[in-house]
N, C-alpha and C positions, 0 to 999 in steps of 0.2 A: 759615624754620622758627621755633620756638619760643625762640633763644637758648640755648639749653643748651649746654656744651660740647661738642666732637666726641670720640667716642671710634672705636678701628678696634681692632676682636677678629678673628683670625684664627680661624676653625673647626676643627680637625683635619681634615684629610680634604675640607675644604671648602669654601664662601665665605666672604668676608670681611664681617663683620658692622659694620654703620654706625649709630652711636646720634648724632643731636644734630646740631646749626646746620654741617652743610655744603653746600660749593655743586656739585652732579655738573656736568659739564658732557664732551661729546664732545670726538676730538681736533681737531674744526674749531672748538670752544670755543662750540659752541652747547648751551645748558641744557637738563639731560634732568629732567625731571619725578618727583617726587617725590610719594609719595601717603600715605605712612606716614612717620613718625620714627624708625624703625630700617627698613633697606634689607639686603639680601645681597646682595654684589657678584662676580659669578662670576669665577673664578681658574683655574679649567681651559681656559675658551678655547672649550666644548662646548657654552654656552646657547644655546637659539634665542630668549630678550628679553634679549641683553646690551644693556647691562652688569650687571642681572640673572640673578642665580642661578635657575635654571629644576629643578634637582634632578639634572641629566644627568650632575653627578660622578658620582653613587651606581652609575649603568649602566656607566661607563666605568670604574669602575676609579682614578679619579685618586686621587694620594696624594699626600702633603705633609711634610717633615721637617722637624721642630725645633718644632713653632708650642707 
């Protein structure tokens, strides 16, 4: 990516939001592509393009405490 530092912001209610020089990668540690420099990482488990955020919290109801 661009070098920028990485930040990780949690959403309320939602995905995890990714700004800056990180590396995704699966848990077979093959690299998952990257097309923008802030990404939404889904956290409910519900997406159908995980590890992308697809909107599927908002249907389902998922909540989140503390963030």
């Amino acid at each position: 990516m661009t070098g920028e530092r990485a930040t990780i912001t949690p959403y309320p209610d939602g995905p995890l939001l990714v700004r800056g020089d990180v590396d995704l990668r699966t848990p077979d540690g093959e690299p998952v592509q990257r097309n923008r420099r802030t990404v939404a990482l889904c956290r409910c488990g519900l997406s159908a393009i995980k590890p992308f955020c697809d909107g599927t919290h908002k249907a389902a109801g998922f909540r989140t405490e503390g963030d």
